[in-house]
N, C-alpha and C positions, 0 to 999 in steps of 0.2 A: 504494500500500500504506500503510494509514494506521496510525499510532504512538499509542499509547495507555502516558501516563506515570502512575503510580503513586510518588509521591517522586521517589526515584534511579531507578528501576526502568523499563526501556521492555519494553514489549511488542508485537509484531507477527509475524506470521508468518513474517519472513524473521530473527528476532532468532534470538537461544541462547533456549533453552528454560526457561521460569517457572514456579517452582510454588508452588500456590494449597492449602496443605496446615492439616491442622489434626482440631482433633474434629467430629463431627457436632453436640454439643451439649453446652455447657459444662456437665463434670460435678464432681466435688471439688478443689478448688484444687493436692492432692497428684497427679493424674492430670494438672491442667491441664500444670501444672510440668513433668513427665517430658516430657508430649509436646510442649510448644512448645519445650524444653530441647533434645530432640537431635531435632527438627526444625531449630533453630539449628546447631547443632552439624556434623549431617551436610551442611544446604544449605552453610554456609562451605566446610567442607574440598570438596566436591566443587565449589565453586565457581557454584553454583546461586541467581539470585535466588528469593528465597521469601517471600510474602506469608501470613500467619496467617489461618486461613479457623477460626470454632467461630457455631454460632446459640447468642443466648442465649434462643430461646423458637423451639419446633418448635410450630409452629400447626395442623402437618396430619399429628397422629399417627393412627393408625389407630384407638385406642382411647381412653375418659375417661381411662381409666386407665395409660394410657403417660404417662412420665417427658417434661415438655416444657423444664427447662430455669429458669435462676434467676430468669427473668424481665428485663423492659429494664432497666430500674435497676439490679440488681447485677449484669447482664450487661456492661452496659456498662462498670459499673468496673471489672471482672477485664480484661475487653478492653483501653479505657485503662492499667492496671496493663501487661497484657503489652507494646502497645506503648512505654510508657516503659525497662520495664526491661531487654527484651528488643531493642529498637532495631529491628521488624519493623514493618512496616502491618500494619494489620488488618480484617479484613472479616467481615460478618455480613450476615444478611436482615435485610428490612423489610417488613410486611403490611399497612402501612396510611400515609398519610400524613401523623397523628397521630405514630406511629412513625419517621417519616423527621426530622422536626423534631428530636428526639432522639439521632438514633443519629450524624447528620451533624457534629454536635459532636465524638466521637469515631472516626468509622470514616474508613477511607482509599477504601475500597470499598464501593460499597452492593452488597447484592446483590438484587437479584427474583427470586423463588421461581418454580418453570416453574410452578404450577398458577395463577399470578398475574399472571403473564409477559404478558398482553395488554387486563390493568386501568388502562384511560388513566388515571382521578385518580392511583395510583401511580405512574404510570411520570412524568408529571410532578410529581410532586413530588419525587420524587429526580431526573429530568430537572434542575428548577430550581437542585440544591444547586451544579452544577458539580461535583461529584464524579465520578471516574470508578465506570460502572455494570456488574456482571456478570450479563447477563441469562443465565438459564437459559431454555433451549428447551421449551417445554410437551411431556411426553410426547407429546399430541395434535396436534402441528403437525406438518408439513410444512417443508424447508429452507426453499423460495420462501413461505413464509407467514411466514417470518423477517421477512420485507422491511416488512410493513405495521409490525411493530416498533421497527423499523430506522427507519422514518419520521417512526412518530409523535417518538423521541425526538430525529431532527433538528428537527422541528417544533417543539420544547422546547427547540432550541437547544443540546442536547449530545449533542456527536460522539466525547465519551470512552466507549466501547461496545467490552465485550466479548459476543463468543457463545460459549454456553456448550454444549453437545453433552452430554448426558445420557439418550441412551437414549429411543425411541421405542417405545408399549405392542404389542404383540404378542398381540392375545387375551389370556386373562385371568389375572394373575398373572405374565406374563412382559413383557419389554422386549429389545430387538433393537437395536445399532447398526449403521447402515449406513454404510460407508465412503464410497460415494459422498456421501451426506449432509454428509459432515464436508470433503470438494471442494467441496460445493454451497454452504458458509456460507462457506467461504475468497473466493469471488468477489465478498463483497460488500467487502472490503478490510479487514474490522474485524479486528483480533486472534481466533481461535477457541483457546477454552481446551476438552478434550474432560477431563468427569468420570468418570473410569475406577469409581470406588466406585458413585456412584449409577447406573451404566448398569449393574451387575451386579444391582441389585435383582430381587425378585421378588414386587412389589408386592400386599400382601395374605397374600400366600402360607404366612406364619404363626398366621394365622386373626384373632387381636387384633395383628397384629405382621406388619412384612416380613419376607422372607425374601430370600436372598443367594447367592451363585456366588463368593465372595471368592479362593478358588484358581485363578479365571479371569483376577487382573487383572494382569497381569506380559503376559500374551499379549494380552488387551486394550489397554490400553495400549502396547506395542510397537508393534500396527496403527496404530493413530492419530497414534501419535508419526509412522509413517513416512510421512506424508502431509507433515506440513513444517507444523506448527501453533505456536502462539503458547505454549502453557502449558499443563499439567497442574492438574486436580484432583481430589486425593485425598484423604481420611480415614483416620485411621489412630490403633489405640486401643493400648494396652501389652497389653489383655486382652479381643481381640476377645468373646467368650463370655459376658465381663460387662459388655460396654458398656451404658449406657443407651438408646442410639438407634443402628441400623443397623450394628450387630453382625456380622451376616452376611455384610455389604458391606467393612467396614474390613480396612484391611491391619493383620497384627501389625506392632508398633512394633520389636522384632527383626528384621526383613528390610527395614526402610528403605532402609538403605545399599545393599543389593548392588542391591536395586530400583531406585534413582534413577542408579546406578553405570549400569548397563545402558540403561534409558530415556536417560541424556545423551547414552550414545556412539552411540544410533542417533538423536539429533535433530542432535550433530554429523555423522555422517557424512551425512546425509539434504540438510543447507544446506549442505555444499557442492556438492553437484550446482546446476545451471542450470536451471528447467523449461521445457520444451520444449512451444510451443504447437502441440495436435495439431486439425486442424481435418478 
């Protein structure tokens, strides 16, 4: 079972349970505030390690005209900003390996994007940085197609590798997670983080814009949790309704607590059991 460090922070599927929380897409420095603030706030008190997850540029909006974000440059300095002042890692995408040069300076975490997820010049160049990587699963894949992933980034010499579980497409407009799936990435040993927001998507489905099932993810999330995984990722805005990006998907920032309350006590209860290999 292999351990995957972040700072202080280990992650692995038999660890306490991580979360990878934040906005979808760094929006007014007064919104950033609020939500990295009692993201802090609540992972402490409930004792939860928590990594700061915001893109500062959404590359694959649906529309010209959808909101993508302040761009790398000032993205990156609000990021650097949080994690000084805030004492958290932080993590964002990368779309190009232009972009990795960059963002490695400041990010704790790279992330690849699923619709990117199997672009060798990316995956090594952030492969190269030694940075630990969270790859997102392409809607379009398959568990065991994980593996050719999985490869190339040994190939590249890093085994810091999370997988990331984000909902697999279902006909058009909708996404489906399979439980079994989320058994099927545990076997390759890496930490599995499962994205409860972005598996609620309903990609397209707002015509210039996604659409969402946000009232699904408390029950989403529980399933996944109780398979015995490495981490959560969530998003989550003060004012779902008016978010810039994936609105539909986010948790309100008033039901944090009792959310992450509920998710801990069933990842504790879940590691103490022994699994039992059924053959």
């Amino acid at each position: 079972m292999k351990t995957v460090k972040v700072g202080e922070i280990s992650l692995s599927n038999k660890s306490n349970l991580v979360l990878i929380s934040g906005l979808n897409v760094l929006e007014d420095k007064f919104i950033v505030e609020e939500v990295v603030g009692e993201l802090k706030k609540v992972s402490d008190e409930l004792d939860i390690p928590f990594i700061f997850k915001a893109s500062y540029d959404k590359a694959n909006r649906s529309s010209i005209e959808s909101f993508r974000g302040p761009g790398i440059e000032n993205g990156l300095e609000v990021l650097r900003k949080i994690k000084s002042d805030y004492k958290v890692p932080v993590m964002s995408d990368v779309h190009s390996p232009g972009e990795v040069k960059k963002a490695k300076e400041i990010l704790d975490v790279i992330q690849i994007p699923a619709f990117l997820c199997r672009q060798t010049d990316l995956i090594s160049s952030a492969a190269i940085t030694g940075l630990p990587i969270n790859v997102k699963k392409g809607q379009f894949l398959s568990p065991a197609e994980m593996k050719n992933i999985i490869t190339k980034f040994e190939h590249f010499n890093n085994k810091n590798i999370l997988l990331c579980e984000r909902g697999t497409t279902f006909g058009y407009n909708n996404l489906v997670v399979d439980m079994l799936g989320l058994a099927e990435l545990k076997r390759y040993d890496y930490p599995v983080i499962f994205d409860v927001t972005h598996s609620l998507q309903e990609p397209g489905g707002g015509g210039e814009s996604t659409s969402g099932r946000r009232s699904l993810a408390l029950d989403l999330a529980k399933s996944a949790i109780s398979i015995g995984i490495a981490g959560l990722f969530l998003e989550t805005h003060p004012d779902p309704d008016k978010a810039k990006c994936d609105g539909p998907c986010a948790l309100p920032l008033k039901h944090l607590k009792e959310f992450l309350y509920q998710i801990k006590a069933i990842d504790k209860l879940v590691k103490t059991f022994s699994e039992i290999e059924i053959s």
